[in-house]
TILO-945309 format. One line per 8 residues: number of its first residue (from 0); for each residue x, y, z of C-alpha. Coordinates in nm, 3 decimals. Example, Ala and Ser with C-alpha at 12.3 -4.5 7.8 and 13.67 -1.06 7.14 Angstrom:
residues 2
0	1.230/-0.450/0.780; 1.367/-0.106/0.714;
***
This chain:
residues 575
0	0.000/0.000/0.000; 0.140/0.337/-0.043; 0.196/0.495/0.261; 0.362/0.741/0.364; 0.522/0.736/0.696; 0.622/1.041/0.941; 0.770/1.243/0.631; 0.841/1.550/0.714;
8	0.621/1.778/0.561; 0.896/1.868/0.241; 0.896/1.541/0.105; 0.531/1.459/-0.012; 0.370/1.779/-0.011; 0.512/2.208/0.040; 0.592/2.241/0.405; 0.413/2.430/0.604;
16	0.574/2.708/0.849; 0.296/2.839/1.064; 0.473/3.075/1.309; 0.375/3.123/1.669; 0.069/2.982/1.601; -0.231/3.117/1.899; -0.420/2.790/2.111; -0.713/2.868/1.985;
24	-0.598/2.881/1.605; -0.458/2.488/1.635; -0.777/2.378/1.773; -0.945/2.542/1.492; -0.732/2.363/1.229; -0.727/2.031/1.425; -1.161/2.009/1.414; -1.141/2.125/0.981;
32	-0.891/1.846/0.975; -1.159/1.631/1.131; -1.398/1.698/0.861; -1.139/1.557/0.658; -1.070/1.233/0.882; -0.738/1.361/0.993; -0.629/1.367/1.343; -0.381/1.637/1.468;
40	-0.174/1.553/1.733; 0.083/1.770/1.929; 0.402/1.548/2.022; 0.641/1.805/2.084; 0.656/2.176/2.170; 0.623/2.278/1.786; 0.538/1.955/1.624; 0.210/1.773/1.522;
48	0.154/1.434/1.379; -0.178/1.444/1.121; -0.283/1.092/1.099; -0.573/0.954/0.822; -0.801/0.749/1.011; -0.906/0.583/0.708; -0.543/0.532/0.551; -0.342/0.533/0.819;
56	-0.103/0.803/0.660; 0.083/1.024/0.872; 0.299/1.313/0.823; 0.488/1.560/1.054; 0.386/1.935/1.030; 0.647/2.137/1.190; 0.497/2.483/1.313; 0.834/2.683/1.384;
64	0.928/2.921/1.654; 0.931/3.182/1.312; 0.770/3.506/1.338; 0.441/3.475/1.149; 0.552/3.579/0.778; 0.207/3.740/0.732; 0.283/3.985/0.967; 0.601/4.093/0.742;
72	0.379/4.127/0.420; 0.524/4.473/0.209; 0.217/4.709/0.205; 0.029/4.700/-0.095; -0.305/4.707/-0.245; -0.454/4.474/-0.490; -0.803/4.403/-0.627; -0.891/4.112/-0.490;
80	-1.140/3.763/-0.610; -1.298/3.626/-0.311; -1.511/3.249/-0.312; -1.637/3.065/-0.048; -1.692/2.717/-0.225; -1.977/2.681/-0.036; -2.160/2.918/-0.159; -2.148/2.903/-0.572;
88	-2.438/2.955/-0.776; -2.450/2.655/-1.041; -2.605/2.918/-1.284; -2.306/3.097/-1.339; -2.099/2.826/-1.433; -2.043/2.816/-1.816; -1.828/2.484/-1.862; -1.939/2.098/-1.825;
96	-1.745/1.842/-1.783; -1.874/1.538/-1.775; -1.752/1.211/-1.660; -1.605/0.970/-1.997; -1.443/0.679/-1.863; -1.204/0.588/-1.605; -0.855/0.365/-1.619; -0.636/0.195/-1.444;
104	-0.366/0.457/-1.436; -0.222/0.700/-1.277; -0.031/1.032/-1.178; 0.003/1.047/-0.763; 0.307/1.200/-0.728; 0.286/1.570/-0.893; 0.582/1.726/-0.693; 0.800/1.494/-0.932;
112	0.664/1.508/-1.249; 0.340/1.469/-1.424; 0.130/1.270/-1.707; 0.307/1.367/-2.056; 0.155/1.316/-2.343; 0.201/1.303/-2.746; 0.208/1.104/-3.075; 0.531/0.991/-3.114;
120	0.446/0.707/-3.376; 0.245/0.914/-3.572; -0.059/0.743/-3.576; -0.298/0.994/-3.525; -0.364/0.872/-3.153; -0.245/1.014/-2.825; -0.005/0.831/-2.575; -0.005/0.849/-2.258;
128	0.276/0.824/-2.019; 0.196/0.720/-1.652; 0.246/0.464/-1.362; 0.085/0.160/-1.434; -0.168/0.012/-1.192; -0.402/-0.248/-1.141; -0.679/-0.304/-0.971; -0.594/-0.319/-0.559;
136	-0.232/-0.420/-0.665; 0.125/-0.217/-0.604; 0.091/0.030/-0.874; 0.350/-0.075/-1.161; 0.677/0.159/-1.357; 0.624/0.384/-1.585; 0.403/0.271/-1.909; 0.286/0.405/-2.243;
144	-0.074/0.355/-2.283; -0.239/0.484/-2.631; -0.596/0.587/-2.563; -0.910/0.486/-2.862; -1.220/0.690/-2.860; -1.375/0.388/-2.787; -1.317/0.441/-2.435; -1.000/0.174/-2.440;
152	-0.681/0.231/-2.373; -0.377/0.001/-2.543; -0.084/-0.128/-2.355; 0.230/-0.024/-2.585; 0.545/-0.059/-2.329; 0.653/-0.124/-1.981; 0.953/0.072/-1.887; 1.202/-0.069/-1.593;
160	1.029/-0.083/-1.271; 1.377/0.170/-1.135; 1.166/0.432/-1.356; 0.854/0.523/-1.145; 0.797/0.949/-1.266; 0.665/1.079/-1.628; 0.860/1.397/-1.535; 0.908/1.602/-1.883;
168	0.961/1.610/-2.288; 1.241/1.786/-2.426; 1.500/1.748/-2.757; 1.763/1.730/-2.520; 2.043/1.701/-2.768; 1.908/1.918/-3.065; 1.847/1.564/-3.302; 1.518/1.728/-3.352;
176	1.316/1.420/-3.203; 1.184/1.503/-2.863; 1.283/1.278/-2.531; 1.089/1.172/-2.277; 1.256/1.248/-1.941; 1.159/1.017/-1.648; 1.291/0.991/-1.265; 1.414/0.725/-1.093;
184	1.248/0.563/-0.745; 1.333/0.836/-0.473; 1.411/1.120/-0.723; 1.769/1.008/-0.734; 1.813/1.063/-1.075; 1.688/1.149/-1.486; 1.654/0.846/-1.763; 1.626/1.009/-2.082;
192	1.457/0.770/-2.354; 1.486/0.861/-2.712; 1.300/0.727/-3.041; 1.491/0.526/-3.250; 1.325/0.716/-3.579; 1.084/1.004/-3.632; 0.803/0.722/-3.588; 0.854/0.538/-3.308;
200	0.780/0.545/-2.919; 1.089/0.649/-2.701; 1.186/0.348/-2.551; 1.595/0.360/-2.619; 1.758/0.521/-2.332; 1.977/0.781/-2.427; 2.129/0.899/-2.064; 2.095/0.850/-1.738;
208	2.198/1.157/-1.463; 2.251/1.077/-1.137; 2.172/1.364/-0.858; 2.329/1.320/-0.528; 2.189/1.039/-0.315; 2.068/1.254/-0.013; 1.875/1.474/-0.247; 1.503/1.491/-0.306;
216	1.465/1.669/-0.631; 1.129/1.834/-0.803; 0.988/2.084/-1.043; 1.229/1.973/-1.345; 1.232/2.166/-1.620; 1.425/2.198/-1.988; 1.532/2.514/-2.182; 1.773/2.705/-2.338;
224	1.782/2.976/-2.051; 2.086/3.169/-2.151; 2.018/3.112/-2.535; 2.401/2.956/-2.621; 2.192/2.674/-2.800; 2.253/2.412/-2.549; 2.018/2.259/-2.312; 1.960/2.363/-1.966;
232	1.823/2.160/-1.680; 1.666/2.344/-1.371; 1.530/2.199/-1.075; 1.452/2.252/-0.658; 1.644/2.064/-0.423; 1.636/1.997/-0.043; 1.740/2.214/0.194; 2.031/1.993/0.275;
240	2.174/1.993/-0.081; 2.079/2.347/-0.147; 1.741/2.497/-0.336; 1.731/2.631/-0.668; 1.954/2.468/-0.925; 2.060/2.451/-1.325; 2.237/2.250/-1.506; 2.383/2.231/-1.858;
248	2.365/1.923/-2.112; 2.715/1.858/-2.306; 2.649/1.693/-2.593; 3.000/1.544/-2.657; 3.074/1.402/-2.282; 2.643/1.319/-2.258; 2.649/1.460/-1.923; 2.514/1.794/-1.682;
256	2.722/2.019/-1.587; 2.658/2.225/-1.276; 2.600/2.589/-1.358; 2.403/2.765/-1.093; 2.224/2.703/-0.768; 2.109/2.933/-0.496; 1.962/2.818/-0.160; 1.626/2.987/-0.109;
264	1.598/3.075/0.274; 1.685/2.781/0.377; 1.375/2.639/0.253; 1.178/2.404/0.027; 1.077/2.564/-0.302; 0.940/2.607/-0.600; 0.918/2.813/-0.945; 0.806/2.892/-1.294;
272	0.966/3.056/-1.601; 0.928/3.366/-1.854; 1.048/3.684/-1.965; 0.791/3.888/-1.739; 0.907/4.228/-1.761; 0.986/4.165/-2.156; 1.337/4.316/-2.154; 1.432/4.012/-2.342;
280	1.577/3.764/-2.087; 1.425/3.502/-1.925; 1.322/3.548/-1.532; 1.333/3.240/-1.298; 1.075/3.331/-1.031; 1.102/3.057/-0.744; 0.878/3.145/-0.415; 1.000/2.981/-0.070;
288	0.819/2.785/0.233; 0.867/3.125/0.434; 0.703/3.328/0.191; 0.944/3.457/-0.009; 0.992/3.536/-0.373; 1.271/3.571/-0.542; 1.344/3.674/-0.988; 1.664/3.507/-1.096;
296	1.730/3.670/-1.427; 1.988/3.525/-1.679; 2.246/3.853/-1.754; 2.489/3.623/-2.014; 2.621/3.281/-2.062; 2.606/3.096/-1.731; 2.575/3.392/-1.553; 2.281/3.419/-1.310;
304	2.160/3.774/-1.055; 1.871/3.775/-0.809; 1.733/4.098/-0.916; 1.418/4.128/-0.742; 1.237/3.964/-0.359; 0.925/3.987/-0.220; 0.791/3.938/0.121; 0.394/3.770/0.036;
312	0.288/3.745/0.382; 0.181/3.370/0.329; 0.256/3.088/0.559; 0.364/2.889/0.266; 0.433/3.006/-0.095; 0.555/2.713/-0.311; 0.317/2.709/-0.558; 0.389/2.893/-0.915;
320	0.221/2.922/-1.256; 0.238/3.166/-1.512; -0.002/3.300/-1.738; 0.054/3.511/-2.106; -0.091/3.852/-2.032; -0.461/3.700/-1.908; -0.588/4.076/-1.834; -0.503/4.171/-2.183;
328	-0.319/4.491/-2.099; 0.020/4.363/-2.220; 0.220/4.205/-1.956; 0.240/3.893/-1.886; 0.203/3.753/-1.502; 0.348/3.495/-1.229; 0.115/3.354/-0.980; 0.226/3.276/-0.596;
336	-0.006/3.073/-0.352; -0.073/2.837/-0.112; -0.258/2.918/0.280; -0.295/3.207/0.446; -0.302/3.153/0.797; -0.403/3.525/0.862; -0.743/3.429/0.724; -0.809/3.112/0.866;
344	-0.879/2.813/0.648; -0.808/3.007/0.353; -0.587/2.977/0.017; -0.428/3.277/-0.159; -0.261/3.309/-0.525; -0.126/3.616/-0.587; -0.089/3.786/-0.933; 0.244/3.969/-1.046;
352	0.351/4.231/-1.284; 0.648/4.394/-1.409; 0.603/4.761/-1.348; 0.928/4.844/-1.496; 1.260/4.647/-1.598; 1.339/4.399/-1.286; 1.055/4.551/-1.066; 0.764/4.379/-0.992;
360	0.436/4.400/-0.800; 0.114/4.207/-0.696; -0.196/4.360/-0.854; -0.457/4.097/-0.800; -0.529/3.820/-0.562; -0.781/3.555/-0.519; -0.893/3.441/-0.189; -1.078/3.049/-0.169;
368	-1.231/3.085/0.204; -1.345/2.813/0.375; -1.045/2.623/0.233; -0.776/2.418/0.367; -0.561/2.314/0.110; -0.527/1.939/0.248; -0.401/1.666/0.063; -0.296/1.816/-0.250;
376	-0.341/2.170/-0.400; -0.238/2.241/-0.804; -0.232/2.572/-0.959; -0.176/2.587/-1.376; -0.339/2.784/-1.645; -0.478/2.584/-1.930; -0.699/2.698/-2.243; -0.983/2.458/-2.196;
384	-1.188/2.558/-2.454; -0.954/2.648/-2.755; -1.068/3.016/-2.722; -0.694/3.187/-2.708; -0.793/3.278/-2.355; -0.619/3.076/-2.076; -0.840/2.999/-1.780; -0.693/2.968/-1.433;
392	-0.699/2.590/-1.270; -0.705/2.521/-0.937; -0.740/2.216/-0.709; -0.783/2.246/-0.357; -0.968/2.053/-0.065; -1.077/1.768/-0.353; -1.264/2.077/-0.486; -1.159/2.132/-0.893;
400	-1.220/2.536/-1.066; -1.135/2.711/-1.308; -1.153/3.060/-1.333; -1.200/3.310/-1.654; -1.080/3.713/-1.641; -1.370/3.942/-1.623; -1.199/4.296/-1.780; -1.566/4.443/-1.694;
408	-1.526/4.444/-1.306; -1.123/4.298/-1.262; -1.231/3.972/-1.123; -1.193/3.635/-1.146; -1.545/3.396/-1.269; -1.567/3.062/-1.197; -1.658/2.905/-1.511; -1.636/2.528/-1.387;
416	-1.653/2.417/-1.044; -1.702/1.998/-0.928; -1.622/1.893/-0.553; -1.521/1.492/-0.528; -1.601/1.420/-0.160; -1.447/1.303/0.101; -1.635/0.959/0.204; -1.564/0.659/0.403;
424	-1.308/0.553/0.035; -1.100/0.782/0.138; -1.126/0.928/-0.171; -0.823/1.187/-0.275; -0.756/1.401/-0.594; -0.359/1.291/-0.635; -0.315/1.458/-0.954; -0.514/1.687/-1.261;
432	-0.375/1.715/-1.602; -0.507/1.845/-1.890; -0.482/1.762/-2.258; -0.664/1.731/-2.615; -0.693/1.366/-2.654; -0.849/1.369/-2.940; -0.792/1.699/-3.141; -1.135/1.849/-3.094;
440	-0.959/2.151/-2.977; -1.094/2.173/-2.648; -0.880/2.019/-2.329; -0.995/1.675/-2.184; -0.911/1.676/-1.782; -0.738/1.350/-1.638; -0.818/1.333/-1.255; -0.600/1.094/-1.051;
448	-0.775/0.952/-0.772; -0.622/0.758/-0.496; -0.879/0.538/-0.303; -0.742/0.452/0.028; -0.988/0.104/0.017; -1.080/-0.092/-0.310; -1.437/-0.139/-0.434; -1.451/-0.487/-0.227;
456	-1.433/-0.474/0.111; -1.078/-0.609/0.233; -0.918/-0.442/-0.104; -0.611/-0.260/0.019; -0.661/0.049/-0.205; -0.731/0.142/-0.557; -0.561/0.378/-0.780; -0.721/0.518/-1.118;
464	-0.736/0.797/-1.355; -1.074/0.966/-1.431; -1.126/1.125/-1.796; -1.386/1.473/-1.834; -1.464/1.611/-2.145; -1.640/1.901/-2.205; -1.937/1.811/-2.404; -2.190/2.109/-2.375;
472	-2.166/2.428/-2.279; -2.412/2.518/-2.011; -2.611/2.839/-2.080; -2.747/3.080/-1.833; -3.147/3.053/-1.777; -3.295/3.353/-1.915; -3.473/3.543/-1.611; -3.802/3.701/-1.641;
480	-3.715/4.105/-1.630; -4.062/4.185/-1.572; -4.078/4.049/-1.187; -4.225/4.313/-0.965; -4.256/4.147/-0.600; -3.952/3.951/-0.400; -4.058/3.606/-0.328; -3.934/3.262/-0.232;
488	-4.172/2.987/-0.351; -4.245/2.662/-0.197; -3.973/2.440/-0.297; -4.042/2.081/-0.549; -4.087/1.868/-0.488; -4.156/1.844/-0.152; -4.127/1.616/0.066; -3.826/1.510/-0.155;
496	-3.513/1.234/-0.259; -3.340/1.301/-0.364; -3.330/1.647/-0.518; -3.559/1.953/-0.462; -3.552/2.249/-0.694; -3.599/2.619/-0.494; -3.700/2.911/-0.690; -3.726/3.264/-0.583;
504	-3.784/3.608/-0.773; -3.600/3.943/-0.699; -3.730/4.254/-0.901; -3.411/4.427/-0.903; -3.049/4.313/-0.865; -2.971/4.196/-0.516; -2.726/4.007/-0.304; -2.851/3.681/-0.267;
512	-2.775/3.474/0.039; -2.979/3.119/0.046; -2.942/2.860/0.304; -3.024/2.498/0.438; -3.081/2.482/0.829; -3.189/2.188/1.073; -3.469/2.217/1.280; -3.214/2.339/1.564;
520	-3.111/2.649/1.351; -2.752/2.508/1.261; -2.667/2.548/0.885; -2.658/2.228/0.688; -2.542/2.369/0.378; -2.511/2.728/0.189; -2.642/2.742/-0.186; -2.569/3.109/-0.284;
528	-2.423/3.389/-0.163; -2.357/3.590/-0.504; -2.546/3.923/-0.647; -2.813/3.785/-0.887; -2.998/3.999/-1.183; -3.349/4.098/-1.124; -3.589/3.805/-1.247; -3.690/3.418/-1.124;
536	-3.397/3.204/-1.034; -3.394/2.814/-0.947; -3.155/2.695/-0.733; -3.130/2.273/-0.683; -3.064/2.154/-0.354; -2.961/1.751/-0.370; -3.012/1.648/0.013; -2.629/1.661/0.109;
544	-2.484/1.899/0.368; -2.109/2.092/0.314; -1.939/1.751/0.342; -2.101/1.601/0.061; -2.270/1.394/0.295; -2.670/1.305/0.220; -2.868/1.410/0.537; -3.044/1.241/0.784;
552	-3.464/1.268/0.688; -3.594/1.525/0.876; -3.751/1.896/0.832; -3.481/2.139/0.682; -3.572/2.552/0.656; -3.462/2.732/0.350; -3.359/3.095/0.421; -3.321/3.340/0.171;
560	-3.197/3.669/0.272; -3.207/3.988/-0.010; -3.170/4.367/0.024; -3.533/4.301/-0.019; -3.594/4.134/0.321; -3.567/3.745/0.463; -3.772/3.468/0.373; -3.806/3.111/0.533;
568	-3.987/2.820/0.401; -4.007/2.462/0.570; -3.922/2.113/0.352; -3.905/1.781/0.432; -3.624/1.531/0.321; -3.715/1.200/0.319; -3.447/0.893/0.255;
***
């Protein structure tokens, strides 16, 4: 079974440094890690052990005797995106993905790499490169799997079982036939496979490179950074073989050669790569466990300056994207996130621009309340929907969005929103990667999903690899501008199972806040809390509470509070 056992909190996942952390503030995060079957327990003056009490998986959080970093955050002002993912109104969703098929593959460990994909033997078809599992077995190496639109996949080759990460592509030599870059068991090391023609899968290796045996190594990446034509290999290390590093390929010996590394704070980190203030040479923007970022810019051949920190206030800060200009006024961005421990339960990602040559700012943030961040959080940006326009991906708390710029009111709209819940499976998002499998020019999402029991009981576990494709585009209901009197109408049906629908009818625009309450006033679940257009709105409440937990039969009260007034109406769920 995969397990991990008392890693400290760098290995499997971005470690977090919560600084003098209050009483009060632990318990708080110890009973939201109870919603998520995990047990937090103190075993040393500023350690905690978080068990799963499904799983059995534990990890170490260390919380520091470090000043809080939010408490350093530079003073600045930014417009700001704020959800509560209890609260989104289906209507305003524009994408839908729907469920395809599922297989018995995988992606679980995203520090190290992720799914790659391509058509190396011109064929027309798309290959996959994953781990390998079966069914409640060990999950396998490294395979390529070719995928039919006949909801099959095709077993093409089993690499050695030493190779266990997809981790890149990349020509690393300049032959003009791309590699596929792979990492060994413990991240000790690169295999580099090459094709033997133009039309054949990579499955000759080329190289191996060997990193030093104490290090843990993630975030590879492959350019030209300093533009001398040969191939550059960057990477984060641990802190006990030192942070940010680069190598460079040499053809004629077949081996990296050390070039540059800076340690970041002592810290775990992590980075992405551009030319964000466009003076014509590439930035490396890595972001630290303590909150810091740093801009590495290349100056010349193998020569390397931190130009540019920045103090973000968060708790934890390893996670990067980048996105081409998304606000359309030129510049292209970085993003910075992960928890905010100022707001509690809460994930930030933080927008940056260039406001002159090496100077950079935040100008926008958005804010996920109610949020966690526990197992796994991903941030990328991704054209879904062909469109030129990227949309902003995020996956936190098992919860997947995506987000779309709004240049009318500087915000962020979630335009595709799906929560996988937590159950008594143990279910966990591992992984989400996104691709056109099948050149329709819209992206198909792959969601890895680890299952901490099989489908039978005694299984051990279950990995597996869900497929979504976006098959309609869901359109707004047209409201009726001609309402003239606020009401909430009895909801149907009613009693119900295990859906009810609730309308209500606002004759001007309003902020909208409708809720689900027990008969002893405690809030079961929120539906809305968004400003909604004048007109007659349905809202569909499916009998599960914030959990995604179906609720006991009994009499629920549905609230609805406008700047019209509150309204309360009485249902009865029946299982």
């Amino acid at each position: 079974m995969k397990i991990t056992v008392l890693y400290i909190v760098l290995f499997t996942m971005p470690m977090y440094i919560i600084c003098q952390i209050k009483t009060e503030q632990m318990e708080l995060i110890s009973k939201k890690m109870n919603l998520f079957h995990r047990e937090a327990k103190r075993i040393d003056a500023n350690i905690y052990k978080i068990t799963n009490s499904f799983t059995g998986k534990t990890l170490l959080w260390d919380f520091g005797n470090i000043e809080h970093q939010s408490k350093k955050q530079q003073n600045v002002i930014v417009d700001s995106t704020i959800i509560d993912p209890y609260a989104l109104d289906s209507s305003k969703i524009k994408f839908k993905y729907n469920f395809w098929e599922k297989f018995n593959f995988t992606n679980w460990h995203r520090f190290a790499g992720n799914m790659q994909f391509g058509d190396y033997n011109k064929n027309g078809k798309t290959e996959i490169f994953v781990y390998r599992s079966e069914p409640h077995q060990m999950i396998g190496p490294v395979a390529i799997y070719e995928i039919e639109s006949t909801k099959s996949v095709q077993l093409l080759f089993t690499y050695p079982d030493s190779v266990v990460y997809p981790v890149a592509q990349y020509d690393i030599d300049n032959d003009g036939r791309e590699d596929i870059i792979l990492n060994t068991d413990g991240s000790r090391g690169i295999f580099v496979y090459s094709s033997a023609n133009v039309n054949s899968l990579p499955t000759v290796q080329k190289l191996f490179f060997s990193y030093s045996p104490n290090n843990q190594v993630n975030d590879i990446m492959f350019d030209d950074f300093d533009g001398n034509g040969k191939t550059d290999l960057l990477f984060t290390a641990n802190i006990d073989t030192g942070g940010v590093k680069i190598y460079e390929y040499d053809k004629s010996l077949s081996i990296f050669i050390p070039i540059f590394s800076q340690l970041p704070d002592n810290s775990w980190a992590g980075y992405t790569i551009g030319d964000f203030d466009l003076d014509g040479k590439k930035e490396i923007v890595y972001s630290t466990a303590y909150g810091n970022v740093h801009v590495i810019e290349c100056q010349s051949e193998h020569t390397y300056s931190d130009i540019f920190q920045y103090q973000t206030g968060l708790t934890n800060s390893c996670h990067q994207m980048k996105t081409n200009d998304i606000d359309g006024n030129g510049k292209p961005e970085f993003w910075i996130g992960d928890n905010d421990f100022s707001i509690p339960f809460s994930y930030t990602i933080i927008c940056f621009e260039a406001d002159s040559n090496n100077t950079y700012s935040p100008k926008r943030k958005i804010i996920f309340l109610n949020s966690f961040g526990y197992p796994n959080r991903k941030i990328m940006s991704v054209d879904v929907d062909g469109d030129g326009k990227e949309e902003i991906f995020v996956n936190l708390d098992n919860s997947l969005y995506l987000l779309s710029y709004s240049k009318t009111d500087s915000k962020y709209k979630i335009v595709f929103f799906k929560r996988i819940p937590f159950n008594d499976l143990d279910n966990e998002i591992e992984d989400v990667n996104f691709y056109d499998l099948f050149n329709t020019g819209k992206k198909d999402m792959l969601v890895s999903i680890y299952r901490a029991f099989g489908s039978n009981p005694g299984d051990p576990y279950e990995e597996k690899t869900e497929i979504y494709r976006i098959e309609t585009v869901a359109k707004v209901p047209k409201t009726n501008l001609f309402v003239n009197d606020y009401e909430l109408q009895q909801n149907y049906p009613n009693p119900f199972n295990p859906s009810t629908t609730i309308q209500f009818n606002l004759p001007r625009e309003s902020d909208v806040s409708l809720t689900i309450t027990d008969i002893l006033g405690k809030t079961v679940m929120i539906l809305a809390g968004y400003k909604y257009q004048a007109g007659i709105h349905k809202v569909e409440w499916n009998g599960k509470n914030e959990m995604g937990v179906i609720v006991p039969s009994g009499i629920y009260f549905i609230r609805i509070k406008t700047a019209f007034g509150t309204k309360i109406i009485k249902s009865l769920f029946i299982k």
